[in-house]
Backbone as XML, in Angstrom:
<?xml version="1.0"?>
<chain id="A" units="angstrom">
  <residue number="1" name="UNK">
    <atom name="N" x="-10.067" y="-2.697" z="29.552"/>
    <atom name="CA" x="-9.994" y="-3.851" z="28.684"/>
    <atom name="C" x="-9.049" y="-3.556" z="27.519"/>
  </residue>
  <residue number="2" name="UNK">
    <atom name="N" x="-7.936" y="-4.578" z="27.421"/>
    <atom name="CA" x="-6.817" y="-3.977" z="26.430"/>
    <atom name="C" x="-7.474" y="-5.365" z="24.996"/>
  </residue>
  <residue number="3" name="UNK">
    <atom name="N" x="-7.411" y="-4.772" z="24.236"/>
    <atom name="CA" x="-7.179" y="-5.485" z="22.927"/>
    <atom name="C" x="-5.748" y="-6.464" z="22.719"/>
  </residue>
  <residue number="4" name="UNK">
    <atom name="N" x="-6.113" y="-7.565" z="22.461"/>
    <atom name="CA" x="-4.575" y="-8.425" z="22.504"/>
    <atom name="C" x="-3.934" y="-8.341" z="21.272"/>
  </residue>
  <residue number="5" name="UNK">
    <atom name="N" x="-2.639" y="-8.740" z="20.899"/>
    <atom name="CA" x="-2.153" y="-8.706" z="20.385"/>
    <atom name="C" x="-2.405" y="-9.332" z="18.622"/>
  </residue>
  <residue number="6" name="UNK">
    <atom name="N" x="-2.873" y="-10.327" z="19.568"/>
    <atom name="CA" x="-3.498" y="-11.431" z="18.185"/>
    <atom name="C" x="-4.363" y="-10.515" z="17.130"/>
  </residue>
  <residue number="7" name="UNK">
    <atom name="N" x="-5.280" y="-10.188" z="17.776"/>
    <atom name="CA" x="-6.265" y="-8.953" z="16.901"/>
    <atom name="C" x="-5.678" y="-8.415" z="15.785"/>
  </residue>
  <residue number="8" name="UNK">
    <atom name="N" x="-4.471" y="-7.959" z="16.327"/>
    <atom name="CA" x="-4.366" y="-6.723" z="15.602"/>
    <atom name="C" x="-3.340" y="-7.728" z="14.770"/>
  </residue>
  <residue number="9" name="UNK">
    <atom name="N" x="-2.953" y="-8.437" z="14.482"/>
    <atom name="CA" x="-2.245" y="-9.496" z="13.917"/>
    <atom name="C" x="-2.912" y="-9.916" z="12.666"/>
  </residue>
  <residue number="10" name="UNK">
    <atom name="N" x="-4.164" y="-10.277" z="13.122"/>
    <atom name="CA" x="-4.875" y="-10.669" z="12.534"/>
    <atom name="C" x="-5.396" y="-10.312" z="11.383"/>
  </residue>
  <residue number="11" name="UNK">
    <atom name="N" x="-6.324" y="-8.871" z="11.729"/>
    <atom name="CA" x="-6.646" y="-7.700" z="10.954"/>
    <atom name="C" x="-5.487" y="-7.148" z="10.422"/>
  </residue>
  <residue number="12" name="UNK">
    <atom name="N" x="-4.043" y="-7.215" z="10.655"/>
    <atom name="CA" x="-3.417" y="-6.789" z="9.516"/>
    <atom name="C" x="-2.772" y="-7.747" z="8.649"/>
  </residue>
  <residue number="13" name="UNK">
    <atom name="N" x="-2.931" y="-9.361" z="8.829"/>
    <atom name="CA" x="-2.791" y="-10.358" z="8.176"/>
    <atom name="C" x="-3.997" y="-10.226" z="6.485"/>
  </residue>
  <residue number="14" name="UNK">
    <atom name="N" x="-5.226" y="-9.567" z="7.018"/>
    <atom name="CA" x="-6.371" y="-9.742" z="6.672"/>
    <atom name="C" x="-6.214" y="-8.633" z="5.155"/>
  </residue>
  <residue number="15" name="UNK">
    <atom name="N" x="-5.902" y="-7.610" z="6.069"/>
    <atom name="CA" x="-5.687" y="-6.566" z="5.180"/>
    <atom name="C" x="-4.233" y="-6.401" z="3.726"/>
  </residue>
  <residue number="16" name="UNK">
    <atom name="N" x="-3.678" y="-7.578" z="4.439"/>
    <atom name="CA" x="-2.168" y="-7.482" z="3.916"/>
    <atom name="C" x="-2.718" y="-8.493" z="2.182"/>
  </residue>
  <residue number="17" name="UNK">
    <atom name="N" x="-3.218" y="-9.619" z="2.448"/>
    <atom name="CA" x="-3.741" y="-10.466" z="1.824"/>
    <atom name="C" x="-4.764" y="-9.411" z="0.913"/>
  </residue>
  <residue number="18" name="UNK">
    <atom name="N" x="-5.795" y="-8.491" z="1.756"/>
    <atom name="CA" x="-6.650" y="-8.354" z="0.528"/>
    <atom name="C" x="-6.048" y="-7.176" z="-0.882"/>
  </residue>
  <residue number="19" name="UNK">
    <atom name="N" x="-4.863" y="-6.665" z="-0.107"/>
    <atom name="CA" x="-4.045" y="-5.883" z="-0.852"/>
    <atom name="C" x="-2.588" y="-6.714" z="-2.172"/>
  </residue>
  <residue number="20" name="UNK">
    <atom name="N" x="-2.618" y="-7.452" z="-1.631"/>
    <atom name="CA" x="-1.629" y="-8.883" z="-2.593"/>
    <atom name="C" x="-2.766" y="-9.083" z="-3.332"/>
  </residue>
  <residue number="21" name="UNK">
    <atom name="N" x="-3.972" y="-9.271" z="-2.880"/>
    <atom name="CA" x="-5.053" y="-10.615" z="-3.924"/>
    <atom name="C" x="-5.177" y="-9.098" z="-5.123"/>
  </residue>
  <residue number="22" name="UNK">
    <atom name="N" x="-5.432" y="-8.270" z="-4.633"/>
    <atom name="CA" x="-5.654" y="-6.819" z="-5.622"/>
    <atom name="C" x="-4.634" y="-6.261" z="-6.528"/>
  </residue>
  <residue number="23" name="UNK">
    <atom name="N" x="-3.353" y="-6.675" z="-6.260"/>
    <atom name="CA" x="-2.454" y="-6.424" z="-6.605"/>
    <atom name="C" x="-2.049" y="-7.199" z="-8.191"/>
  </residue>
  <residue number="24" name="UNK">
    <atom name="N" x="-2.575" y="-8.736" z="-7.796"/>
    <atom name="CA" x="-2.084" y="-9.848" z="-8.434"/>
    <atom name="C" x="-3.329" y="-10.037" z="-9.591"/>
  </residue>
  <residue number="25" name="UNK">
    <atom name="N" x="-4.550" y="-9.219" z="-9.321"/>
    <atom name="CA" x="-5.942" y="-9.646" z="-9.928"/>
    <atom name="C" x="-5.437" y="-8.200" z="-11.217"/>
  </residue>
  <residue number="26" name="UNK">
    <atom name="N" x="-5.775" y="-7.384" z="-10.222"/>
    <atom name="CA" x="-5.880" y="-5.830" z="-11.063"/>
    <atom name="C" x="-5.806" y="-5.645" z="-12.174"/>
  </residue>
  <residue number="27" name="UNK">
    <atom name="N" x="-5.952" y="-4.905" z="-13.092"/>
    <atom name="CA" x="-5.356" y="-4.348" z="-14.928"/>
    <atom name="C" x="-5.048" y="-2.709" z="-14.654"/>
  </residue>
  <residue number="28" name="UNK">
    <atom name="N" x="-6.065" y="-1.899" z="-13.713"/>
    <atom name="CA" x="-5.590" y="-0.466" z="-13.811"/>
    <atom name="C" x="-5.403" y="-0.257" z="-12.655"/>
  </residue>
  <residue number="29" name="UNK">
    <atom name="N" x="-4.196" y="0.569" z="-13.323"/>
    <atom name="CA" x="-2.730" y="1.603" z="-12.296"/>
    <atom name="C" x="-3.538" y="2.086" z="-11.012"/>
  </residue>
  <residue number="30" name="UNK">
    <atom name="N" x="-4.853" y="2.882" z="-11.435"/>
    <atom name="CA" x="-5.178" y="3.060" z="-9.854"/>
    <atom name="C" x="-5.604" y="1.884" z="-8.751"/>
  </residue>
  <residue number="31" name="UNK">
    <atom name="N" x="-5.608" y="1.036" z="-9.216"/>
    <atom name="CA" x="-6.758" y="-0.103" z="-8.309"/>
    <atom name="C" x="-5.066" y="-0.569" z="-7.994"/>
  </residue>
  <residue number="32" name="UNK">
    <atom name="N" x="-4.002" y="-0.528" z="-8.855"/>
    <atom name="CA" x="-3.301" y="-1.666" z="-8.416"/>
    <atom name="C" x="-2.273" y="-1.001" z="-7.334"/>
  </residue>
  <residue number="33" name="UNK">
    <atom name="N" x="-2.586" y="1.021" z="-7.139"/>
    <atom name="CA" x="-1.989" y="1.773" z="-6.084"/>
    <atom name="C" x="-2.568" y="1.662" z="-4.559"/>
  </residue>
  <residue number="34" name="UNK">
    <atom name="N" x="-3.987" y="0.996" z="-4.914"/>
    <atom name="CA" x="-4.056" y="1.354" z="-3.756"/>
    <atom name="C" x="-4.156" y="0.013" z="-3.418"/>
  </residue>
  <residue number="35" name="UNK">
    <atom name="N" x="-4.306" y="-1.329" z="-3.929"/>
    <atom name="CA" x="-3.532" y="-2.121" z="-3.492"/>
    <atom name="C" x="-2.255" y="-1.816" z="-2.502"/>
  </residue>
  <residue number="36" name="UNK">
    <atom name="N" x="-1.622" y="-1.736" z="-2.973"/>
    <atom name="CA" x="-0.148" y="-1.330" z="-2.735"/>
    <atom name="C" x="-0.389" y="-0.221" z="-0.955"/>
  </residue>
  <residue number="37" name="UNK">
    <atom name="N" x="-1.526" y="0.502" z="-1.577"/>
    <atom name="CA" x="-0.971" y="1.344" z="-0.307"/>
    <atom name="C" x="-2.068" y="0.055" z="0.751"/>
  </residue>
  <residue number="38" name="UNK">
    <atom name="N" x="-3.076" y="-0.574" z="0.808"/>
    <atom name="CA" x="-3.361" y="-1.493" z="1.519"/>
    <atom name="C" x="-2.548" y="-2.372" z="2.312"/>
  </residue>
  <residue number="39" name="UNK">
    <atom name="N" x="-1.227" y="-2.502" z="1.585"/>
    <atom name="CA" x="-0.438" y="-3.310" z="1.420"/>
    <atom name="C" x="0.749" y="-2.701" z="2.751"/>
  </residue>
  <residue number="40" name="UNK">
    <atom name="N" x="1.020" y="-1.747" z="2.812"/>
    <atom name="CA" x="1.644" y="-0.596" z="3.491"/>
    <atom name="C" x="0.551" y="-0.619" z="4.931"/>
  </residue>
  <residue number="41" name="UNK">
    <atom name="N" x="-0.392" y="-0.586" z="4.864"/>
    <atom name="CA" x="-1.238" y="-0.064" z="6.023"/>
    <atom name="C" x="-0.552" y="-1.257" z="6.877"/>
  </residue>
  <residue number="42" name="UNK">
    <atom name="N" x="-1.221" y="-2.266" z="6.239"/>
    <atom name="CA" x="-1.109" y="-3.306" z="7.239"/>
    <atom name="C" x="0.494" y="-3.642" z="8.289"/>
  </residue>
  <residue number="43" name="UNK">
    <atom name="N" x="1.258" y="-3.341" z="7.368"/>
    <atom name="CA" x="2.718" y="-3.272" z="7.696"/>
    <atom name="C" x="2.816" y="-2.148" z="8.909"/>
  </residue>
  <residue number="44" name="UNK">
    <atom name="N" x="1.964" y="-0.505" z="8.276"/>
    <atom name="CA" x="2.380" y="-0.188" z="9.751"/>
    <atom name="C" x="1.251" y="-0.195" z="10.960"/>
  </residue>
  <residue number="45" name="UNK">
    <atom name="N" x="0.223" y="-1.272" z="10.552"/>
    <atom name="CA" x="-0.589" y="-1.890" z="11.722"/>
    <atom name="C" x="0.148" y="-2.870" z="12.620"/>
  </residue>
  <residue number="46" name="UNK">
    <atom name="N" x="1.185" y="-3.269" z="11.986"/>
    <atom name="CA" x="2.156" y="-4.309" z="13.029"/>
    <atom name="C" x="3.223" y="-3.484" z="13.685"/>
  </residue>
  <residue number="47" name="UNK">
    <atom name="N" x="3.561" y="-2.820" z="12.817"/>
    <atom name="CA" x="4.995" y="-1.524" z="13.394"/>
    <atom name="C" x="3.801" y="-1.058" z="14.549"/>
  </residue>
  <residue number="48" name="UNK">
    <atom name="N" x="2.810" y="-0.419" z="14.494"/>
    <atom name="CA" x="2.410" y="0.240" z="15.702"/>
    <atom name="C" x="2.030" y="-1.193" z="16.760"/>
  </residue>
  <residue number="49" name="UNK">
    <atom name="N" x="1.424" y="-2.112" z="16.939"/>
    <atom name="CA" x="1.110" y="-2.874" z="17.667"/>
    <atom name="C" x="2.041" y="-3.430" z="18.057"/>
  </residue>
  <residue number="50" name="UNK">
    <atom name="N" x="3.003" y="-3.329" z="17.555"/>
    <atom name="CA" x="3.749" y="-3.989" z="18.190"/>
    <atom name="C" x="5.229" y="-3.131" z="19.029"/>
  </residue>
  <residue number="51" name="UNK">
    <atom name="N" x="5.012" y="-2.026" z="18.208"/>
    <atom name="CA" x="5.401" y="-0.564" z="19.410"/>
    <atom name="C" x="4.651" y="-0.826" z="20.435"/>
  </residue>
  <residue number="52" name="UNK">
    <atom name="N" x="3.508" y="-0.726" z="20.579"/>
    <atom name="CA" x="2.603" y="-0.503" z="21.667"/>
    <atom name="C" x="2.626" y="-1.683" z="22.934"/>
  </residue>
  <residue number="53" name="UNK">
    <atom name="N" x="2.671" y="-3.027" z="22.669"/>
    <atom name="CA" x="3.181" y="-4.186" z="23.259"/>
    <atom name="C" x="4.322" y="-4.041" z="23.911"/>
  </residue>
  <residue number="54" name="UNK">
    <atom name="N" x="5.589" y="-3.576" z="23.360"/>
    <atom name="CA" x="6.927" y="-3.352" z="23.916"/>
    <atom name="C" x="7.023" y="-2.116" z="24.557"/>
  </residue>
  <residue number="55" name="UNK">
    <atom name="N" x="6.178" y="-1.134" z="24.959"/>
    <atom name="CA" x="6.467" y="0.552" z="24.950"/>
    <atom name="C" x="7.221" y="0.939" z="24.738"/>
  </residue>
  <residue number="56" name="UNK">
    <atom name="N" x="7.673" y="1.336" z="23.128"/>
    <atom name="CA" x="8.904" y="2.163" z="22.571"/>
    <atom name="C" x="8.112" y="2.993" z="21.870"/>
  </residue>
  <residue number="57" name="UNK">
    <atom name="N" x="8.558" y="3.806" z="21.638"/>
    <atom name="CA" x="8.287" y="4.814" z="20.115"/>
    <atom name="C" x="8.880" y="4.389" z="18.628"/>
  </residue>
  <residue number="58" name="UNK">
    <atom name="N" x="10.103" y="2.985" z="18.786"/>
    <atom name="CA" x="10.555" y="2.796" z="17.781"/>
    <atom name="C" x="9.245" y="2.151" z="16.341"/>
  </residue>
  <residue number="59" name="UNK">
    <atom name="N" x="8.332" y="1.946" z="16.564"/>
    <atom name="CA" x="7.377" y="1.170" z="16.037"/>
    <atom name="C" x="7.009" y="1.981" z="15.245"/>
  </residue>
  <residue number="60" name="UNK">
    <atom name="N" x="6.131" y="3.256" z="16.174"/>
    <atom name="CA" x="5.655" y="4.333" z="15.792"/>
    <atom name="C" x="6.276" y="5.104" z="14.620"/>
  </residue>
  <residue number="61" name="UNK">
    <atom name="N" x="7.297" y="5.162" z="14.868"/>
    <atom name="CA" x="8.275" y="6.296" z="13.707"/>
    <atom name="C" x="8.884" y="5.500" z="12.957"/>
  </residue>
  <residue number="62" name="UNK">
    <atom name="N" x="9.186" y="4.517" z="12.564"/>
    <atom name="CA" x="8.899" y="4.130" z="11.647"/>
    <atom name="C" x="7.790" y="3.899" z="10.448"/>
  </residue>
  <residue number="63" name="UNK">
    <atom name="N" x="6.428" y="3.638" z="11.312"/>
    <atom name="CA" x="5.311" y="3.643" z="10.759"/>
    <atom name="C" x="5.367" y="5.303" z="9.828"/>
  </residue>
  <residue number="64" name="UNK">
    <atom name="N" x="5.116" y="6.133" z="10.824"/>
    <atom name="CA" x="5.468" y="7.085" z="10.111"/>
    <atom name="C" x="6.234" y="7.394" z="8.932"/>
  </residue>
  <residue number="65" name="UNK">
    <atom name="N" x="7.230" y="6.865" z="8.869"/>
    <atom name="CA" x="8.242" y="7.031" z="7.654"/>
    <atom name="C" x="8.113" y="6.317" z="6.340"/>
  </residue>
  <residue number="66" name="UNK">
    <atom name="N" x="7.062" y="5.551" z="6.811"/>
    <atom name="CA" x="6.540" y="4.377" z="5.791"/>
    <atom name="C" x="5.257" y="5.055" z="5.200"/>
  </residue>
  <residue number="67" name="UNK">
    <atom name="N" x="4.671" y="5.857" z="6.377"/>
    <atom name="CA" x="3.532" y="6.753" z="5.709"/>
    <atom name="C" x="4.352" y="7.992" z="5.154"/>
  </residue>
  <residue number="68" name="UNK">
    <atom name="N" x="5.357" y="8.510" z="5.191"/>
    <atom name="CA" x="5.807" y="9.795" z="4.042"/>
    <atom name="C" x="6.382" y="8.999" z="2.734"/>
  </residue>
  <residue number="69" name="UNK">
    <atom name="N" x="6.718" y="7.506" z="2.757"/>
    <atom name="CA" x="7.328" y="7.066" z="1.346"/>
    <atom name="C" x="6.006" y="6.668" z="0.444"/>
  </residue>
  <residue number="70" name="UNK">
    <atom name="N" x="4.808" y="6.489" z="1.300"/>
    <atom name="CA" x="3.429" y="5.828" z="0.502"/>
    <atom name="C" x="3.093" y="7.437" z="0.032"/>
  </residue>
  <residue number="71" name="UNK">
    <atom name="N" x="3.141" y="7.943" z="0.643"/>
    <atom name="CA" x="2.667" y="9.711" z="-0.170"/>
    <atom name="C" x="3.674" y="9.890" z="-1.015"/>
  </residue>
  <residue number="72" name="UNK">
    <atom name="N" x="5.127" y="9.555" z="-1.129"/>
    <atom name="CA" x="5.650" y="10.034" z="-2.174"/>
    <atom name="C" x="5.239" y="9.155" z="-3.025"/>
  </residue>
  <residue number="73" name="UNK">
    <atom name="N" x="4.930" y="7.630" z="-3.149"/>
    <atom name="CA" x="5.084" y="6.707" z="-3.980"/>
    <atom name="C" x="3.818" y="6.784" z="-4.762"/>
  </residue>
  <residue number="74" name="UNK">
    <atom name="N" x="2.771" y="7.522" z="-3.926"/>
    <atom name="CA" x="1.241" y="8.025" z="-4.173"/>
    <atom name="C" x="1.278" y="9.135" z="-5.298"/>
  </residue>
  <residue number="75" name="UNK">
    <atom name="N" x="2.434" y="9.981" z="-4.931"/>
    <atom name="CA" x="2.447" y="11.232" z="-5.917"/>
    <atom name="C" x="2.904" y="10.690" z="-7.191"/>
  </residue>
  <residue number="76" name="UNK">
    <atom name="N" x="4.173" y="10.021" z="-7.548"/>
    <atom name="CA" x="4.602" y="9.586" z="-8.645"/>
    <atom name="C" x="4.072" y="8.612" z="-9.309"/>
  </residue>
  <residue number="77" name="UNK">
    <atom name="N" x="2.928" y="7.773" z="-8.715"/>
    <atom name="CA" x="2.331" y="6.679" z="-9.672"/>
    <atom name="C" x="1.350" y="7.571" z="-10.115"/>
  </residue>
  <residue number="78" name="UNK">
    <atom name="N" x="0.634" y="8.246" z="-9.277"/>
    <atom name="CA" x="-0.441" y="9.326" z="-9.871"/>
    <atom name="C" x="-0.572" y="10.098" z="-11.138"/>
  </residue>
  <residue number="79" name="UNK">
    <atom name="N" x="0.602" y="10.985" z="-10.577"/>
    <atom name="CA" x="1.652" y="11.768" z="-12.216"/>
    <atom name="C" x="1.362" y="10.520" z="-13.044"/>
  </residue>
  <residue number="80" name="UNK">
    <atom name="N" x="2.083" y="9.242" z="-12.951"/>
    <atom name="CA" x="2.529" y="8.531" z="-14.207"/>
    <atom name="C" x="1.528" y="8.340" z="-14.791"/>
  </residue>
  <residue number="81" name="UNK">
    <atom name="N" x="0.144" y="7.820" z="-13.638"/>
    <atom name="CA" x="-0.862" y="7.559" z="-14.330"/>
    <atom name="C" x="-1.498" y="8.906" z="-15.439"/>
  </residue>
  <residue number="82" name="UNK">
    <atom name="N" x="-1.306" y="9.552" z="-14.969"/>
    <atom name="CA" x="-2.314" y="10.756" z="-15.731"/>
    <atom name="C" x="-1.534" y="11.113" z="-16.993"/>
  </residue>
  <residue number="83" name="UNK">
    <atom name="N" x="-0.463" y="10.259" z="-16.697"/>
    <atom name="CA" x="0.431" y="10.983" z="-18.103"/>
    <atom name="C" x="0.392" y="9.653" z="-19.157"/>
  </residue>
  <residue number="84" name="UNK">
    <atom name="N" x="0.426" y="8.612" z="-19.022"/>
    <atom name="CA" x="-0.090" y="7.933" z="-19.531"/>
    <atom name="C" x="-1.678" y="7.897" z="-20.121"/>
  </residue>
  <residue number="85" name="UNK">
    <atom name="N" x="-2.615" y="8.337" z="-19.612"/>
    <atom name="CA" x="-3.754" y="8.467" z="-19.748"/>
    <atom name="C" x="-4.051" y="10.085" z="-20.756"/>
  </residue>
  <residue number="86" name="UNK">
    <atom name="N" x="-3.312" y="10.248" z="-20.846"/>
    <atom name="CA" x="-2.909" y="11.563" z="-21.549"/>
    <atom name="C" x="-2.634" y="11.142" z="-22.930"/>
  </residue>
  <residue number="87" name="UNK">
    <atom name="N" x="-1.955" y="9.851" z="-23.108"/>
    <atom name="CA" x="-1.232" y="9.883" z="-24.123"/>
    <atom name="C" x="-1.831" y="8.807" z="-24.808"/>
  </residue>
  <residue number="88" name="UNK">
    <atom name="N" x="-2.202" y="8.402" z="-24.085"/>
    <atom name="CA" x="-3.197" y="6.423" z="-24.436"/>
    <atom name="C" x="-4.477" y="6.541" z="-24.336"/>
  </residue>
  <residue number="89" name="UNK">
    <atom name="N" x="-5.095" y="7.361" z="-23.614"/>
    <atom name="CA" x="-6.667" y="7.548" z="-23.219"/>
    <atom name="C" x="-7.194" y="5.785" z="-22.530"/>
  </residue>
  <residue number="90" name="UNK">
    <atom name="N" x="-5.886" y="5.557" z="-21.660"/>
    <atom name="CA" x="-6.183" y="4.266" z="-21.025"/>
    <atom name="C" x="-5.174" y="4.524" z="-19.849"/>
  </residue>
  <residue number="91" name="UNK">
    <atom name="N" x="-5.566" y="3.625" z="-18.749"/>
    <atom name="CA" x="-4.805" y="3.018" z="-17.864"/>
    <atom name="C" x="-4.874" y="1.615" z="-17.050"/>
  </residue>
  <residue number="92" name="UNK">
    <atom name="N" x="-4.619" y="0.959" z="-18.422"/>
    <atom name="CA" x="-4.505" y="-0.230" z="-18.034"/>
    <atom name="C" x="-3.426" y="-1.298" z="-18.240"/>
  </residue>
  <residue number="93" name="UNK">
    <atom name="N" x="-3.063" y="-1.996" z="-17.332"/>
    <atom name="CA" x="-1.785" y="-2.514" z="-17.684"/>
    <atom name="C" x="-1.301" y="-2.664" z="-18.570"/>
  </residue>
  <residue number="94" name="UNK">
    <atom name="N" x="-2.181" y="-3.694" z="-19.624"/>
    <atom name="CA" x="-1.965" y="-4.406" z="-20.778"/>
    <atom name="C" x="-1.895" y="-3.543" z="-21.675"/>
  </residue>
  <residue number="95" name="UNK">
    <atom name="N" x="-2.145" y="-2.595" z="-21.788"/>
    <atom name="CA" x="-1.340" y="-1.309" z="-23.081"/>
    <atom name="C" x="-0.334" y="-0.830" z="-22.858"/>
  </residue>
  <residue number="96" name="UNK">
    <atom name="N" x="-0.066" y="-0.515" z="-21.570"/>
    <atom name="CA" x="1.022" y="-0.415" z="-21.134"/>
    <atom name="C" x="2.555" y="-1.246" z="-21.129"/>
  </residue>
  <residue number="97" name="UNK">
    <atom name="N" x="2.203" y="-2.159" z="-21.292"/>
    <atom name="CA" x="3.150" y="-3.149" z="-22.117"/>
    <atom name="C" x="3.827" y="-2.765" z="-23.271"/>
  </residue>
  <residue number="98" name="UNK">
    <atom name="N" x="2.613" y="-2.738" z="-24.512"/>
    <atom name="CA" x="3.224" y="-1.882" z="-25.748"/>
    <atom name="C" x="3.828" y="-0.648" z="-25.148"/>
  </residue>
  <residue number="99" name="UNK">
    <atom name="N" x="4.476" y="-0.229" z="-24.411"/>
    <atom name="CA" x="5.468" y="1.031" z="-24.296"/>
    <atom name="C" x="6.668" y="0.707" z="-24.662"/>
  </residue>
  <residue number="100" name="UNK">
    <atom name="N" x="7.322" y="-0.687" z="-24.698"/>
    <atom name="CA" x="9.062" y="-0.986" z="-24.565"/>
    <atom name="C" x="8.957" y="-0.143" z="-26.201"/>
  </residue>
  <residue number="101" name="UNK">
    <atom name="N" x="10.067" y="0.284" z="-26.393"/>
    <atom name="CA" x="10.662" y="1.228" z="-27.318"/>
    <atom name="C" x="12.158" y="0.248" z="-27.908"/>
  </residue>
</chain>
């Protein structure tokens, strides 16, 4: 029994949305990263399903490459956050504002 296509369409329609609604709601840097990486999953829930539909590997490795830019993009919001939180004893958007210089 194969899982159709739609499914997985679906569930990453699902996931894509609850990562935008988090994105757009949020105030702190961490909630609004992993938004973001929610946001990424779903993207390479279609890159693979839809590798898998066509039988290529092109789907796949891409997905992949999208998962080494969410780990880098993971490392540097992280840093920022903690360095901010270092300096503000906050991480939340709206102070973050007062930064323009």
């Amino acid at each position: 029994m194969t899982i159709p296509l739609s499914h997985y369409l679906i569930v990453s329609g699902i996931l894509f949305t609850i990562g935008l609604f988090g994105l757009m709601i949020r105030r702190n840097i961490l909630l609004i990263l992993l938004s973001i990486e929610l946001m990424l999953n779903a993207a390479n829930l279609n890159f693979i399903a839809g590798s898998a539909l066509h039988g290529e590997i092109n789907g796949q490795l891409t997905a992949f490459f999208v998962m080494v830019i969410a780990a880098a993009e993971v490392t540097i919001g992280l840093a920022i956050a903690v360095l901010l939180f270092r300096k503000m004893d906050s991480v939340d958007t709206n102070d973050i504002r007062h930064l323009k210089g």
